[in-house]
C-alpha positions, -999 to +999 in steps of 0.1 A: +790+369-124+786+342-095+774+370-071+748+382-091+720+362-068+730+379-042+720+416-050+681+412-048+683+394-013+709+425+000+689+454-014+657+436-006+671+434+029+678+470+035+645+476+017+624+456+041+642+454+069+629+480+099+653+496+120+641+508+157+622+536+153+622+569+171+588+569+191+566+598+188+560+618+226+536+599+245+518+634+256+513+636+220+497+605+210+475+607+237+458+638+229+457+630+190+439+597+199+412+617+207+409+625+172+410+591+160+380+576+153+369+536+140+352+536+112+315+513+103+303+502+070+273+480+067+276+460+036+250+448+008+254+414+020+253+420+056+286+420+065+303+441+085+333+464+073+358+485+097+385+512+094+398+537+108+390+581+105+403+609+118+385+647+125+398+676+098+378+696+107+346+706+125+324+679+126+343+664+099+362+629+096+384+617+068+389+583+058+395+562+026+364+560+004+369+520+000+362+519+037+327+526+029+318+523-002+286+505-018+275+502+020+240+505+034+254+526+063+281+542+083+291+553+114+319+557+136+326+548+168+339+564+201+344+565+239+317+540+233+294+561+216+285+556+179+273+584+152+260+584+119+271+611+092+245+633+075+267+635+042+292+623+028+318+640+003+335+614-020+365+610-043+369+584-055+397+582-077+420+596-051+406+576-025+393+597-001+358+608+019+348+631+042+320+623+064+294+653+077+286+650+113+261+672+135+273+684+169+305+661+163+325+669+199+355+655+189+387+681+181+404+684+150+438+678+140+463+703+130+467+698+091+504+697+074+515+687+040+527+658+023+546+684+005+567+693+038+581+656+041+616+644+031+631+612+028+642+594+067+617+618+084+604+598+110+563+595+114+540+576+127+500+567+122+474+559+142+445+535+135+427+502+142+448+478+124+430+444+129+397+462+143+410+464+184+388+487+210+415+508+213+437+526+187+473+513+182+504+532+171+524+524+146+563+543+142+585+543+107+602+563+084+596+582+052+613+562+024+598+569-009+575+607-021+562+602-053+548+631-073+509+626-082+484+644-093+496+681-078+510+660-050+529+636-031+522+597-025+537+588+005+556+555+012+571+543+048+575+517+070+547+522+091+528+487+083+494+486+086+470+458+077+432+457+074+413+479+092+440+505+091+427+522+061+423+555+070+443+558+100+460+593+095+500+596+093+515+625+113+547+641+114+569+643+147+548+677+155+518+655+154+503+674+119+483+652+098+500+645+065+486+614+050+461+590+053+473+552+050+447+535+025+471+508+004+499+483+006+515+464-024+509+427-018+525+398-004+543+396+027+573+419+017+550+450+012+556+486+005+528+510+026+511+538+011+492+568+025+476+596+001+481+634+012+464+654+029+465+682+001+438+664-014+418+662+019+418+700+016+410+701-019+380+676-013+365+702+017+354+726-012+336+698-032+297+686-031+282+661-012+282+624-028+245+612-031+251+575-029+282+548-015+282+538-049+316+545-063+315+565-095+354+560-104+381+533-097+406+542-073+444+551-092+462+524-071+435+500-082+439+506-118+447+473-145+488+472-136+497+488-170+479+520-159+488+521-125+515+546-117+550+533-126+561+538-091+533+506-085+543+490-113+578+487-108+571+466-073+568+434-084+595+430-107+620+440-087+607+418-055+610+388-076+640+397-098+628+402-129+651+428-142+643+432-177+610+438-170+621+465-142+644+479-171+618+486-193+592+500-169+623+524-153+630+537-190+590+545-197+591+561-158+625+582-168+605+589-203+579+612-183+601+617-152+643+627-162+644+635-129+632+610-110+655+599-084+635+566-078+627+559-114+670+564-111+671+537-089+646+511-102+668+514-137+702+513-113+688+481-100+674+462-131+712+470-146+728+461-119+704+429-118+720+421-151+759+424-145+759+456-162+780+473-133+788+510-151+754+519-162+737+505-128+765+532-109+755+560-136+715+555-123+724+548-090+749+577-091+718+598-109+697+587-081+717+598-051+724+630-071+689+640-071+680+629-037+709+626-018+686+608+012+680+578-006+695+553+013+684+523-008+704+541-038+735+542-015+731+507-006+729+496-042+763+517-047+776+500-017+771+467-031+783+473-068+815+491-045+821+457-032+817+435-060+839+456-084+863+466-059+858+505-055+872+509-021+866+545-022+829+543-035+821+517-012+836+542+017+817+572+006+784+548+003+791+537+039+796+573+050+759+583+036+744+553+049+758+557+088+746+592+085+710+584+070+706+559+092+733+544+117+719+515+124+716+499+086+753+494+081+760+471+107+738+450+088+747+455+047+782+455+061+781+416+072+760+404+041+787+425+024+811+396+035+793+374+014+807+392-021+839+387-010 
C-alpha cells in the first residue's frame, strides 16, 4: 500500500502535537507556588546539581531521588533562604525521597491520587525547568495511566526538561498527584511523573543513611526489563513495526486488557498493511478506554484509507468530543490518503 508511509507521521502527529491548554486559576498557582521549592545537590566532583520539590507534609519535601543522589549535600532553596534536611527517606527503585526538615515554615499541599486521573484530564506542574529564580508553570493533558507496582505511571503533555525533576503535577483542584522525574528521549518525547501513592507509602519508611543509591531506578532498567509501556517508545517513533508487534504481544501476554498494549499492536498491524487485525486492536483499545484519542485517530486513518465512511464518522465524532481542536488537524493530513 502506497500510503503506508504516511501512518507514522499522522499518528505521530496527533501524538505529539499540543493543543491549547486549559490554564489552571491563577489564585491557585499562586498559593501552590508557595509550596514549591528548588532543590540542591552538591556533587562528588563538585558540581552543582538542581531540581525541583515540593512540601507533603510538615516539614517534609518530596522530590525524585536522582535529584540528589551520591551528593555530598542538599538543600533547598526559597524566598531567598536556603535549608539543609536532617534526613532523608529514599526509594530508590520508584524514584522517590523525602527530605526531613526542622521548623520547615513552608505549607503543604493537599495530596490526591494518581488513581483519581482519567485520560484528557487537564493538569499542570510546577517546577524549575532549566534552573530559573522563579518557578514556571507548565499546562497539558493526561494521555496515557499505566498500571505499576499497586499504581499508576502517569504520562502527559506537560514537557519538562532538566531541572524539572520533581516538580509536582496537580489536578485542576490543585491536589498533588504525581511528581514529574523522566522523559523518553529525543526531541519527540513522552513525559512521565510517578504517583503520589508511593509518596505516601514512602512516609511510613526509615530514614536512608547515605545518597548512595542502593537500587536502580525501574525507568532506568537495561530496555528489555524496562516496563513494556517504555519499551514500546522507540519502535513505534521510528517505525519499526515488527518490533512494536512483538513487544505489544508479550505486553497483551501479562496485560489482556490493556487498552494501550491494544493500541501499540493496533499500530504495528496497521504499520504493516494488515488493515482488519489493526481495527480489531484499535477497536479493542477504544473498547476498553473509550478516552483514547490516539486509538480513535488510528481508526480514523485506517477509515480513510479503506474507505469506511461510517467508521471514519464515528472516529471523528470521539475525537471532536475528546478534544475539539485535534480534528481540524487529522482531518487535513486526512487529505493526503485520498
Amino acid at each position: 500500500m502506497r500510503l503506508l508511509p504516511y501512518i507514522f507521521t499522522l499518528l505521530a502527529y496527533g501524538l505529539l502535537t499540543q493543543a491549547a491548554h486549559a490554564q489552571p486559576d491563577l489564585d491557585l498557582v499562586y498559593h501552590l507556588k508557595a509550596s514549591v521549592v528548588k532543590v540542591h545537590a552538591l556533587t562528588n566532583s563538585g558540581g552543582h546539581g538542581v531540581g525541583s520539590g515540593v512540601v507533603v507534609d510538615k516539614d517534609t519535601v518530596a522530590t525524585n531521588c536522582h535529584v540528589v543522589a551520591n551528593s555530598n549535600g542538599i538543600s533547598i532553596s526559597k524566598f531567598g533562604d536556603s535549608m539543609s534536611p536532617v534526613e532523608m527517606i529514599a526509594d530508590w527503585r520508584h524514584d522517590i525521597c523525602l527530605l526531613k526538615f526542622k521548623y520547615l515554615e513552608l505549607p503543604a499541599v493537599k495530596l490526591a491520587s494518581a488513581a483519581s486521573l482519567h485520560y484528557g484530564d487537564e493538569v499542570f506542574s510546577i517546577g524549575f525547568p532549566g534552573g530559573p529564580p522563579k518557578p514556571q508553570t507548565i499546562a497539558g493533558k493526561v494521555r496515557a495511566l499505566y498500571p505499576y507496582d499497586g499504581s499508576l505511571i502517569v504520562r502527559s503533555d506537560a514537557a519538562f526538561i532538566m531541572g524539572s525533576s520533581g516538580s509536582p503535577t496537580f489536578n485542576q483542584a490543585g491536589e498533588l498527584v504525581s511528581l514529574s522525574t523522566f522523559k523518553s528521549p529525543g526531541k519527540d518525547a513522552y513525559f512521565y511523573s510517578v504517583p503520589v501513592e508511593w509518596i505516601q507509602n514512602l512516609m511510613q519508611h526509615s530514614a536512608a543513611t547515605t545518597t548512595t543509591p542502593d537500587a536502580t531506578a525501574f525507568w532506568d532498567l537495561p530496555a528489555d526489563a524496562r516496563p513494556y509501556w517504555m519499551q514500546v517508545v522507540q519502535p513505534y517513533q521510528t517505525g519499526d513495526w515488527q518490533a512494536l508487534e512483538s513487544i505489544a504481544r508479550a505486553w497483551l501476554t501479562q496485560e489482556p486488557q490493556s487498552a494501550e498494549a491494544n493500541f501499540y499492536l493496533g499500530s504495528a498491524l496497521h504499520g504493516q498493511g494488515q488493515a482488519g487485525p489493526a481495527q480489531q486492536a484499535y477497536e479493542r483499545a477504544v473498547n476498553l478506554q473509550p478516552a483514547h484519542i490516539d486509538a480513535w485517530r488510528g481508526l480514523a486513518i485506517l477509515a480513510q484509507q479503506t474507505q469506511q465512511p461510517t467508521l471514519l464518522s464515528n472516529a471523528e465524532q470521539h475525537i471532536q468530543q475528546l478534544d475539539s481542536q485535534a480534528w481540524p488537524d487529522i482531518q487535513q493530513r486526512l487529505q493526503q490518503l485520498q
